[in-house]
C-alpha positions as CSV (number, residue, x, y, z in Angstrom):
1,X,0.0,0.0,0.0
2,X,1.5,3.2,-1.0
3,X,0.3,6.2,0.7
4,X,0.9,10.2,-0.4
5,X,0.1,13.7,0.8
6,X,-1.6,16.0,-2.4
7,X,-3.1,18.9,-2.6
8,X,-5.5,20.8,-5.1
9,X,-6.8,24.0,-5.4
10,X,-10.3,25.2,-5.3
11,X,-12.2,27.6,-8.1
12,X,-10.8,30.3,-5.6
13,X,-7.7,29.1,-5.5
14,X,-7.2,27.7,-1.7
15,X,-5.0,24.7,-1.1
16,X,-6.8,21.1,0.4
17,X,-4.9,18.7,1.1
18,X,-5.2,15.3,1.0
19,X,-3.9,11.7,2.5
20,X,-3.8,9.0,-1.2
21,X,-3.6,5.7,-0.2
22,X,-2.8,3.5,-3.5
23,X,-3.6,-0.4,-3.6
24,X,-0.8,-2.6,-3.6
25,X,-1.6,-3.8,-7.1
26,X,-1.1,-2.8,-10.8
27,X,-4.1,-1.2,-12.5
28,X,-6.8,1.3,-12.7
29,X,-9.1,1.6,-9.5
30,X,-12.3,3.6,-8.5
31,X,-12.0,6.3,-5.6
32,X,-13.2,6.4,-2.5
33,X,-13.6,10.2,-0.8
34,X,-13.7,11.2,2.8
35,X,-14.2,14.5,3.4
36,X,-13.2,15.5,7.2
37,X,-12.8,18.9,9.6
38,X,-10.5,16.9,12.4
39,X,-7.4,16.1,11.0
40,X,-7.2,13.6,8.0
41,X,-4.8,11.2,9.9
42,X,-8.1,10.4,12.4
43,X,-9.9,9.3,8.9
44,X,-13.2,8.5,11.4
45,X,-11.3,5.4,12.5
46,X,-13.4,5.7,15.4
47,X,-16.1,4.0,13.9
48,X,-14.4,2.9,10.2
49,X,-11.8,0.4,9.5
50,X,-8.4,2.7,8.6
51,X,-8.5,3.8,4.8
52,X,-5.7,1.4,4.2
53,X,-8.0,-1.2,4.4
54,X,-10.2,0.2,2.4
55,X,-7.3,0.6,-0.2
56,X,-6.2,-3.2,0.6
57,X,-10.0,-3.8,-1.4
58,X,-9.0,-2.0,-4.9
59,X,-9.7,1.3,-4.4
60,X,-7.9,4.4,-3.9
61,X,-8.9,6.3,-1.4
62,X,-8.5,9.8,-0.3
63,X,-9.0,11.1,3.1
64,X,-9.2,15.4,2.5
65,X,-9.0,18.3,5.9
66,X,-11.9,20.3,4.4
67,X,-11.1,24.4,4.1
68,X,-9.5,26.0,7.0
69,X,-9.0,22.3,9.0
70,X,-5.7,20.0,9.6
71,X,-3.1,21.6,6.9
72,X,-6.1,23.0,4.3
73,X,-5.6,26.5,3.4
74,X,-8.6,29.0,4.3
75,X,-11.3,29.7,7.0
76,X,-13.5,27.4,8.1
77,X,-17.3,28.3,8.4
78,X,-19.4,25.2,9.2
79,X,-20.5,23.9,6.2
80,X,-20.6,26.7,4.3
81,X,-17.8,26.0,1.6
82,X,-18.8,22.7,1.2
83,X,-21.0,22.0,-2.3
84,X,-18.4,24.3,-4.1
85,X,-15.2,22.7,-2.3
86,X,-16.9,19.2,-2.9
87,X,-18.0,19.6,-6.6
88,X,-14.4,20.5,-7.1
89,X,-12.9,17.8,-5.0
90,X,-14.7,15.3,-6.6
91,X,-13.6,15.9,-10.2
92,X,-9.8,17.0,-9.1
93,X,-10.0,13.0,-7.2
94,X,-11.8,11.6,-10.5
95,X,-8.4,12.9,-12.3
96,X,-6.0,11.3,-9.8
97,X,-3.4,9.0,-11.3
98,X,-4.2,5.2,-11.9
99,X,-7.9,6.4,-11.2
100,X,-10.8,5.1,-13.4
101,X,-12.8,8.0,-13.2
102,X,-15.5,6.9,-11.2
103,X,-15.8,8.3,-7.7
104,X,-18.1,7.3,-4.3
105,X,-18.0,9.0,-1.0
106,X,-18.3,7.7,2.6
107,X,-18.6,9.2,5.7
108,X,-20.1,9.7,9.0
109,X,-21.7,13.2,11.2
110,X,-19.8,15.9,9.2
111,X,-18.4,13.6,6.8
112,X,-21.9,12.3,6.0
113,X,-23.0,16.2,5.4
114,X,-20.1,17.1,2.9
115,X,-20.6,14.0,1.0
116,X,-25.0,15.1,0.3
117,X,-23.4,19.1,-0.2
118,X,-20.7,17.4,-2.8
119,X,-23.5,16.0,-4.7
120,X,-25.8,18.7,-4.7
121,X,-24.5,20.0,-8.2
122,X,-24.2,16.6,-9.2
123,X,-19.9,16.5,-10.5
124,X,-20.2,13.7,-13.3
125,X,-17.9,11.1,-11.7
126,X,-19.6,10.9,-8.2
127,X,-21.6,7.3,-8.5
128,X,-23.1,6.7,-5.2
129,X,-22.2,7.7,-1.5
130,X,-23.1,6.1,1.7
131,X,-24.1,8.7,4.2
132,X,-24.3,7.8,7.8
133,X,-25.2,9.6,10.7
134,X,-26.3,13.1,9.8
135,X,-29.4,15.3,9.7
136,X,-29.8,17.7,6.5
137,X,-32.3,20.0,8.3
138,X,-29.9,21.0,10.4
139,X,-32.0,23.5,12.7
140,X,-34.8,20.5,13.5
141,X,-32.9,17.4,13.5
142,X,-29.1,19.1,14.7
143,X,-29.5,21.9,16.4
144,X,-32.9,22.1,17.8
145,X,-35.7,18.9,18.7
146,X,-39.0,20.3,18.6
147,X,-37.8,23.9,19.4
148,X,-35.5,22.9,22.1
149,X,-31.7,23.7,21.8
150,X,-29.8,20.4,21.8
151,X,-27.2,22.0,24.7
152,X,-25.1,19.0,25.3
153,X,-24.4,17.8,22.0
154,X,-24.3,21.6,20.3
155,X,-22.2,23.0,22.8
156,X,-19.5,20.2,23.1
157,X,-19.3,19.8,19.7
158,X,-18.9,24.0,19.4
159,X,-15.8,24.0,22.3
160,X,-13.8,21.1,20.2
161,X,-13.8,22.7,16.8
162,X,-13.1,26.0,18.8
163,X,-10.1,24.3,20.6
164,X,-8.6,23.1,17.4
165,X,-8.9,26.1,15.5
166,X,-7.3,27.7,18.5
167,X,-4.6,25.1,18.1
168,X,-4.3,25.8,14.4
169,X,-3.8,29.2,15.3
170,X,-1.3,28.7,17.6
171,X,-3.0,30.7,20.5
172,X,-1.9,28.0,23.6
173,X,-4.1,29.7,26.5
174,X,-7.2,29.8,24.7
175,X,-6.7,26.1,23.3
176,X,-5.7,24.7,27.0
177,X,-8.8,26.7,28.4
178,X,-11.3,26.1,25.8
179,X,-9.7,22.0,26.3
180,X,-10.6,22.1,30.2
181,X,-13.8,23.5,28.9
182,X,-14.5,20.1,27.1
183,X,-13.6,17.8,30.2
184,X,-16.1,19.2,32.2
185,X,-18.5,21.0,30.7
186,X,-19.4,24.8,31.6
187,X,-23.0,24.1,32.5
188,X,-23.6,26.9,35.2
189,X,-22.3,30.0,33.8
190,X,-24.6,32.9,33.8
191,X,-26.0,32.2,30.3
192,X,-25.9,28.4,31.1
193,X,-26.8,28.2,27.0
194,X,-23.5,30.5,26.2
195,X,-20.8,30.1,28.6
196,X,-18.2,32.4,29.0
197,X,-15.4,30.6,27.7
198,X,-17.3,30.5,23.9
199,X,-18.1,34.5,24.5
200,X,-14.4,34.8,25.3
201,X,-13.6,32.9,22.5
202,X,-16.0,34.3,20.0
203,X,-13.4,34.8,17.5
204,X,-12.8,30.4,17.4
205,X,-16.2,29.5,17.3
206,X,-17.2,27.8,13.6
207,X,-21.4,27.9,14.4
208,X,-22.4,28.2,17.9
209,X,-23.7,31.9,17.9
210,X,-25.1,31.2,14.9
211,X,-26.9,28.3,15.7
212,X,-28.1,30.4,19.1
213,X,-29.1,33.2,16.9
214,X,-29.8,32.4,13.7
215,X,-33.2,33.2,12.1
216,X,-34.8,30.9,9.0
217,X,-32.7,32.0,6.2
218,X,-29.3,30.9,8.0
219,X,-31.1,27.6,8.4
220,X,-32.0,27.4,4.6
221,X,-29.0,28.9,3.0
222,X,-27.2,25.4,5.0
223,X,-30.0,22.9,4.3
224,X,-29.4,20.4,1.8
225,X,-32.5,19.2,-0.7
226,X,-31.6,15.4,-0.1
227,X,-34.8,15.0,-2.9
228,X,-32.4,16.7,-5.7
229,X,-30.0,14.2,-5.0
230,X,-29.6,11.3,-7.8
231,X,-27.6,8.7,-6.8
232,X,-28.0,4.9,-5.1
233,X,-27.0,6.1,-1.3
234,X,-26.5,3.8,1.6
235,X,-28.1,5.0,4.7
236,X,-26.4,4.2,7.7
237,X,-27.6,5.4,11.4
238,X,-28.4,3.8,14.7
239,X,-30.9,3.9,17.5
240,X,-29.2,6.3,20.1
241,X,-27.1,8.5,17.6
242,X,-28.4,11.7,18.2
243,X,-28.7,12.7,14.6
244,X,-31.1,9.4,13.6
245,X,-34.2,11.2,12.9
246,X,-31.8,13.2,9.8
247,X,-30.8,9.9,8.8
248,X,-34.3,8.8,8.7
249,X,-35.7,11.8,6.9
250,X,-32.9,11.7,4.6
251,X,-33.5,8.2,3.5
252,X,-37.0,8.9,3.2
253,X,-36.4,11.9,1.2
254,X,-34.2,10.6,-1.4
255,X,-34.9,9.6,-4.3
256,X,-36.9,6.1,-5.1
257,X,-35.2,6.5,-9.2
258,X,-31.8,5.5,-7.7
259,X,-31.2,2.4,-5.2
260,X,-32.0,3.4,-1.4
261,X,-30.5,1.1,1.3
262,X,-30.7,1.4,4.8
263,X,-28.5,-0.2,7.9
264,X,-29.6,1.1,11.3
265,X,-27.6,-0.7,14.1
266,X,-28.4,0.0,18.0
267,X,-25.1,2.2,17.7
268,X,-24.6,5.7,19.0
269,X,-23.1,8.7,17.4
270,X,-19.7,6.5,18.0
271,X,-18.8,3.7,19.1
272,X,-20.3,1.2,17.0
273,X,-19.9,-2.0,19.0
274,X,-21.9,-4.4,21.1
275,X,-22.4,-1.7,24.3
276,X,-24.5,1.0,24.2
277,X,-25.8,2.3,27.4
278,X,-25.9,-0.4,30.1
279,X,-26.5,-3.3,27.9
280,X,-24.8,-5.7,25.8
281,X,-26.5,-6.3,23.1
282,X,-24.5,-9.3,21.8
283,X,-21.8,-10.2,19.4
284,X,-24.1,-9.5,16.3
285,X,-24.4,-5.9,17.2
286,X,-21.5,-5.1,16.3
287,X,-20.8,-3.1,13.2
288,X,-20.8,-4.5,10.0
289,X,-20.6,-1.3,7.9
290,X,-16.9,-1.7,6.6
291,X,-17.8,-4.9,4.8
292,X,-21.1,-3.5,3.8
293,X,-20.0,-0.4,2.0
294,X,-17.0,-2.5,0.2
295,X,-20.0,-4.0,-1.2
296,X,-22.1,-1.7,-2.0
297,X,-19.1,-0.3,-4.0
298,X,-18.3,-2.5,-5.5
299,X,-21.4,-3.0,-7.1
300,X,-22.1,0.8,-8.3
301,X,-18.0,1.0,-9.1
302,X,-16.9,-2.0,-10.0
303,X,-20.2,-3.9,-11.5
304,X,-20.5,-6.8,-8.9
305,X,-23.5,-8.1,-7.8
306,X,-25.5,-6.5,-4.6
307,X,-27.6,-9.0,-3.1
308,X,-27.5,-7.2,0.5
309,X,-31.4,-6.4,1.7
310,X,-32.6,-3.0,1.2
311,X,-33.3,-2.6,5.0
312,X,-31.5,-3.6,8.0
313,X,-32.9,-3.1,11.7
314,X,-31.2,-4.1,14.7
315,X,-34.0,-5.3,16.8
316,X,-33.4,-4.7,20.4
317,X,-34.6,-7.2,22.9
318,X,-34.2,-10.2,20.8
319,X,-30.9,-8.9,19.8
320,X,-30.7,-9.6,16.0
321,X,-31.2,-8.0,12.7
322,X,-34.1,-8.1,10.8
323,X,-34.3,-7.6,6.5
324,X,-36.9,-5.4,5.1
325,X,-37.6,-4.6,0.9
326,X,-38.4,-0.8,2.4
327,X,-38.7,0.9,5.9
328,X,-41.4,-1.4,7.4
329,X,-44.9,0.5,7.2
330,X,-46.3,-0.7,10.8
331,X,-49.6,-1.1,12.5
332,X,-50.8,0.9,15.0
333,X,-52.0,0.7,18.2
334,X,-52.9,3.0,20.9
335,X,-52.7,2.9,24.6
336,X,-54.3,6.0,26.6
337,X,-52.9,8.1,29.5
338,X,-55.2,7.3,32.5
339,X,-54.7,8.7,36.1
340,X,-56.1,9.1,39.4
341,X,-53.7,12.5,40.0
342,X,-50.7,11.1,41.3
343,X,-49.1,10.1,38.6
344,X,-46.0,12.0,40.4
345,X,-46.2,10.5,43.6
346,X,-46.3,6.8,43.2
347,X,-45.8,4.8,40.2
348,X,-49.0,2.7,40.2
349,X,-51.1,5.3,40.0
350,X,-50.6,6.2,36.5
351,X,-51.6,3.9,33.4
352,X,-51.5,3.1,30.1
353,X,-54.4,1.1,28.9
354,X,-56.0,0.3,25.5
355,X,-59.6,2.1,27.0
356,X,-59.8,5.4,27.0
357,X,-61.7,6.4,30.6
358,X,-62.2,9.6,32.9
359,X,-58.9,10.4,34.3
360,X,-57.8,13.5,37.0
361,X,-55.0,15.8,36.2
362,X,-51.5,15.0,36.7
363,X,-49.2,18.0,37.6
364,X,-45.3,19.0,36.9
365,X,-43.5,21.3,39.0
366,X,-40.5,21.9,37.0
367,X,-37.6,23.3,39.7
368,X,-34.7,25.0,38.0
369,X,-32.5,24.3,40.9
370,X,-33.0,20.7,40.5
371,X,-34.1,19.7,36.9
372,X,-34.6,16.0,35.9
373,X,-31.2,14.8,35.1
374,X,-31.0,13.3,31.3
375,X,-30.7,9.4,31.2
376,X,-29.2,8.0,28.3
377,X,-31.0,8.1,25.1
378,X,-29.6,9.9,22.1
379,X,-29.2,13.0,23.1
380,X,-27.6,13.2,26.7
381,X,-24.0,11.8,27.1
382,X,-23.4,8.9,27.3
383,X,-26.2,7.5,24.9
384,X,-28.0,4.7,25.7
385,X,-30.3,2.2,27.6
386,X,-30.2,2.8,31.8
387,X,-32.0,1.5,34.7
388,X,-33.8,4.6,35.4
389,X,-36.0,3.3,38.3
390,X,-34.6,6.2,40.6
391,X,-35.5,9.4,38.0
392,X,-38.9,7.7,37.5
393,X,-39.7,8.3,41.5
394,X,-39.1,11.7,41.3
395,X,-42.4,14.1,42.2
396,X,-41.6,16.2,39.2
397,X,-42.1,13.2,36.6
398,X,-45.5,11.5,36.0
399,X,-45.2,7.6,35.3
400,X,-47.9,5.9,33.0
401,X,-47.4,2.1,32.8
402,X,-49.1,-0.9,30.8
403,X,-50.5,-4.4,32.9
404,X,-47.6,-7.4,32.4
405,X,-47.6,-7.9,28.3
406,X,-49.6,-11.3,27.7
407,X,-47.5,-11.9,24.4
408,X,-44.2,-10.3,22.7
409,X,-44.7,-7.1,21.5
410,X,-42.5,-6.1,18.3
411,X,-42.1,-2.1,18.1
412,X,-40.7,-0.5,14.9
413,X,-40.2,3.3,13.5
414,X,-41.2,6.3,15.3
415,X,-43.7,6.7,18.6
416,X,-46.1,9.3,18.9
417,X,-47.6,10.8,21.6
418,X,-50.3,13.2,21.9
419,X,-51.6,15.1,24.6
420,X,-53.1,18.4,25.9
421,X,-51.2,20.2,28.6
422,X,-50.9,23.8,29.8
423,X,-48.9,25.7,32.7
424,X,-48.4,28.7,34.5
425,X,-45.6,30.0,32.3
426,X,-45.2,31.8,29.0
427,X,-43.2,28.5,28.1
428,X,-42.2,25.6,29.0
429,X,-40.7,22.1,27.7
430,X,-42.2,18.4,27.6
431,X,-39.7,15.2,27.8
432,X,-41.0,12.0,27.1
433,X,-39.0,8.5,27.7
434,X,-40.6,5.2,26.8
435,X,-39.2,2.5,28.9
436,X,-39.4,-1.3,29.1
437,X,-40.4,-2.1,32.8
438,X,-38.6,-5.7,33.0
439,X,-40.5,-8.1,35.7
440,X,-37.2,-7.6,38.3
441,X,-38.6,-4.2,38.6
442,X,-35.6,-2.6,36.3
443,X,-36.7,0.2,34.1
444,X,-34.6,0.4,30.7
445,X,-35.3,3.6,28.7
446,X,-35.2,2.7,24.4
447,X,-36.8,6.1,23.0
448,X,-37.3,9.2,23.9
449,X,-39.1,12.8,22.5
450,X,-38.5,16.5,23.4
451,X,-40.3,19.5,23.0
452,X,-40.2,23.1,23.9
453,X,-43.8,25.0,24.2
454,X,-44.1,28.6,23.8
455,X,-48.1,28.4,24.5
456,X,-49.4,28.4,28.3
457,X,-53.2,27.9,27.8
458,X,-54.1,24.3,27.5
459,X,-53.2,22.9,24.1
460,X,-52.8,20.0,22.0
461,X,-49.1,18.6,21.4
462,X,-47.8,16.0,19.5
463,X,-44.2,14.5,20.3
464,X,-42.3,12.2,18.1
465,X,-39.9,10.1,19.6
466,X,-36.5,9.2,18.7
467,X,-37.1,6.1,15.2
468,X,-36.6,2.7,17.1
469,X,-36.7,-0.9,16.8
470,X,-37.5,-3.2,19.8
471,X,-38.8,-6.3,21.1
472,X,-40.5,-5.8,24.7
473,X,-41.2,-9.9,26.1
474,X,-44.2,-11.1,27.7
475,X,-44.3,-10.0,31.1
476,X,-42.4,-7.1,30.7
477,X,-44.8,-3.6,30.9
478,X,-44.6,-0.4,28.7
479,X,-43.7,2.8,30.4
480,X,-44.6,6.3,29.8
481,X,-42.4,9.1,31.7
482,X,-42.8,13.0,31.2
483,X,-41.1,15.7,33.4
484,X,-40.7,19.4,32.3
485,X,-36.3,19.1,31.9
486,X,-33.8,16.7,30.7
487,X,-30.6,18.7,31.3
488,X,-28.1,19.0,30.4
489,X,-29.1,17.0,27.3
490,X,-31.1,20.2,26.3
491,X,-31.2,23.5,27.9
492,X,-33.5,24.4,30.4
493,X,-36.5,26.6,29.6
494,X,-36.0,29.7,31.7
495,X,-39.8,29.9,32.0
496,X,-39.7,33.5,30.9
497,X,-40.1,33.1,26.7
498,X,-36.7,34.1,26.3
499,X,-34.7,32.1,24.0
500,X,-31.9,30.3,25.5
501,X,-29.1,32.6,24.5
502,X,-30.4,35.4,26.5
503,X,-32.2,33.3,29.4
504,X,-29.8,34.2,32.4
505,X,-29.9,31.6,35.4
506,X,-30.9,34.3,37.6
507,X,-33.9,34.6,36.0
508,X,-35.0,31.1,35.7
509,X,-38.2,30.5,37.2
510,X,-40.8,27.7,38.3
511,X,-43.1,26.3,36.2
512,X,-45.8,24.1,37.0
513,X,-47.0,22.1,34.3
514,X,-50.7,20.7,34.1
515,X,-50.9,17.5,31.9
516,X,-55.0,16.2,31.0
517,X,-54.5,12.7,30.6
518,X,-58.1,12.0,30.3
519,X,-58.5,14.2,26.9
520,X,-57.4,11.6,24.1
521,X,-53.9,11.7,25.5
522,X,-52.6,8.6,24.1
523,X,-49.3,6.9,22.6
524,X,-49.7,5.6,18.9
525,X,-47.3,2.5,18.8
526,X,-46.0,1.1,15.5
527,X,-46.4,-2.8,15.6
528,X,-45.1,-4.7,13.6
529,X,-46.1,-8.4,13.4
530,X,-44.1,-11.4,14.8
């Protein structure tokens, strides 16, 4: 395997460079692109085989620091130079030596993003790419959930692009502060949503006051039209990465002329292995993508036959995948939200049943001092499936469980649940965590929903939980959990209507929360059949 640094030079004329790696064979070969902001030597080896191996397969491959990252010329904006740098990329790769001419992408988070920007203007060569991980709307699946700033995932992500741009710079405090900044996290700062050490910073940070401030046309101007695409993709995501509803969307989104496949494992953002959470989810849960996208390559760049299913789920609970021809289209069925009024105080009192019936009202009071703790799931860190037993007896979070199940219940795509709520406060926020209540009593979380209400009289809301894919066994119970915070997995909601980058903690303020089980508030299950 030979390897070499190139570079090539945009239509503006600034230098990327780029790690080659050359097969160890005579020939003409198809190229494989990564495009990457954290140093090409990384080359997403965190959840990737190294691209050595990749080359090892026939393929050159070439691993490029996007503008303004690693040893690339320029200034990096988040995703702003992207369709331009990867139009030009793509054709400067297609001209490499001992290339064929034919060109696929791969790619996770960022990576994933540059490769659907690259083929926006659609550069002849580019074949197919295999996106994984991502969300193209970034202000509803990235950013924001349901209105609701995604703090811990934004603002981490925000202080280690700052820290390496510092570090490109050569500025040592600011890179050792912002650094100390990322090992524990500046959650109490007077702005808890925009700590000091990004205002002090400003001049590092890539997106993070504009993601805080931005109205809709930012948004837009960075939003990809996945539709427009046309090209066979392979979809790649898991159950408690934080960015699976994109992935989702953008598989649903693209376009049905070109081959669509789809591998969702029970992975987070990263690792990809058998441990996610608190669970071991066996041997065959680990990932499978490297030999899967060699593949799928080889099939839309070399000719070789694809016989790979369309659609692959990781089922939880029986801990194996299951083949689809298309996303499954599921049954439904709907339990209700029943309630004597202490739903808060002891976990029996609250239920989920399949008959809707006169219920009291439950009530939230959401402390700022002490809001519920996030848990797992796919947006808190770490991601995953806990015992959450001990958040569930909390007063401030109304529990809503099924009887024993008499038979396996199979669970696939997205939850829904509706209810009518209202509170005291000119906003306030909703969590929702479905759980599987396991007959030793342990509560395991595998879905959860977020949103952020700017209404206080009583009104109807609709939450969509995070896409999932479970078996829950006979005599395990369905659980329900809602509570007005899940921090620091999203900030909290000051109570005031003031958005989070000017809600100061000094002002944060009570907000009791008044949920009316009885009025169709239900959960709409997708079922899907043994």
């Amino acid at each position: 395997m030979l390897k070499q640094t190139v570079s090539m030079y945009t239509r503006d004329r600034v230098r990327l460079d780029a790690d080659v790696y050359y097969p160890d064979a005579e020939g003409e070969f198809p190229v494989l692109l990564m495009r990457q902001p954290y140093g090409r030597a990384i080359a997403s080896t965190v959840v990737y085989a190294h691209p050595s191996w990749y080359a090892a397969q026939g393929y050159i491959v070439v691993i490029q620091d996007v503008r303004g990252r690693g040893t690339s010329e320029g200034e990096f904006k988040l995703f702003e130079h992207e369709i331009e740098d990867g139009f030009d990329t793509v054709n400067w790769a297609a001209n490499l030596p001992r290339s064929n001419g034919k060109v696929g992408m791969y790619g996770f988070s960022y990576q994933g993003m540059t490769q659907l920007y690259a083929a926006l203007n659609r550069p002849e060569p580019l074949k197919t790419i295999c996106p994984a991980m991502l969300a193209p709307n970034l202000q509803h699946d990235w950013a924001y959930e349901n209105g609701a700033f995604c703090l811990f995932a934004n603002l981490g992500w925000a202080i280690q692009l700052a820290a390496e741009t510092a570090r490109l710079k050569g500025d040592e405090v600011a890179f050792l502060e912002l650094s100390q900044a990322a090992k524990s996290m500046p959650l109490s700062d007077r702005i808890p949503a925009y700590p000091e050490v990004m205002q002090k910073y400003a001049q590092y940070d890539a997106y993070y006051q504009d993601w805080l401030n931005s109205e809709e046309a930012y948004w837009q101007k960075l939003t990809p039209d996945v539709s427009s695409i046309e090209l066979p993709m392979l979809h790649i995501g898991g159950w408690f990465d934080t960015y699976m509803r994109g992935t989702l969307r953008s598989y649903q989104a693209s376009s049905k002329k070109y081959a669509q496949h789809l591998i969702v494992g029970v992975w987070a953002h990263l690792p990809w292995g058998r441990k996610v959470g608190a669970i071991d989810y066996g041997a065959d849960a680990i990932s499978f993508c490297d030999r899967a996208q060699i593949r799928w390559f080889d099939h839309f760049l070399k000719g070789a036959e694809l016989t790979d299913p369309a659609v692959q789920l990781f089922e939880m609970g029986s801990n194996q995948w299951r083949s689809f021809s298309e996303f499954p289209h599921s049954s439904e069925q709907l339990l209700f939200l029943n309630s004597s009024g202490l739903a808060g105080m002891d976990d029996r009192e609250g239920k989920l049943t399949t008959q809707q019936s006169h219920s009291e009202i439950d009530v939230i009071v959401h402390d700022p001092w002490r809001p519920v703790p996030a848990l797992g799931g796919h947006v808190a860190y770490p991601c995953g499936s806990f015992e959450r037993s001990a958040i569930d007896a909390r007063s401030d979070v109304l529990t809503y469980t099924t009887d024993p199940l008499e038979t396996d219940l199979h669970i696939a795509g997205e939850v829904v649940i509706e209810l009518y709520a209202s509170s005291d406060a000119e906003s306030f926020d909703l969590c929702a965590v479905l759980s599987e209540v396991q007959p030793n009593g342990s509560v395991m979380n595998f879905s959860q929903g977020y949103l952020r209400s700017e209404h206080s009289e009583r009104t109807a809301y609709r939450i969509v939980l995070q896409p999932t894919c479970i078996r829950i066994r006979r005599g395990s119970a369905i659980r329900l959990s809602l509570s007005g915070a899940c921090f620091p997995a999203y900030a909290v909601n000051a109570g005031t209507g003031k958005k989070p980058k000017d809600a100061r903690a000094i002002e944060f303020q009570i907000i009791t929360i008044e949920l009316y089980s009885g009025e169709s508030s239900q959960i709409r299950l997708p079922i899907l059949p043994e």
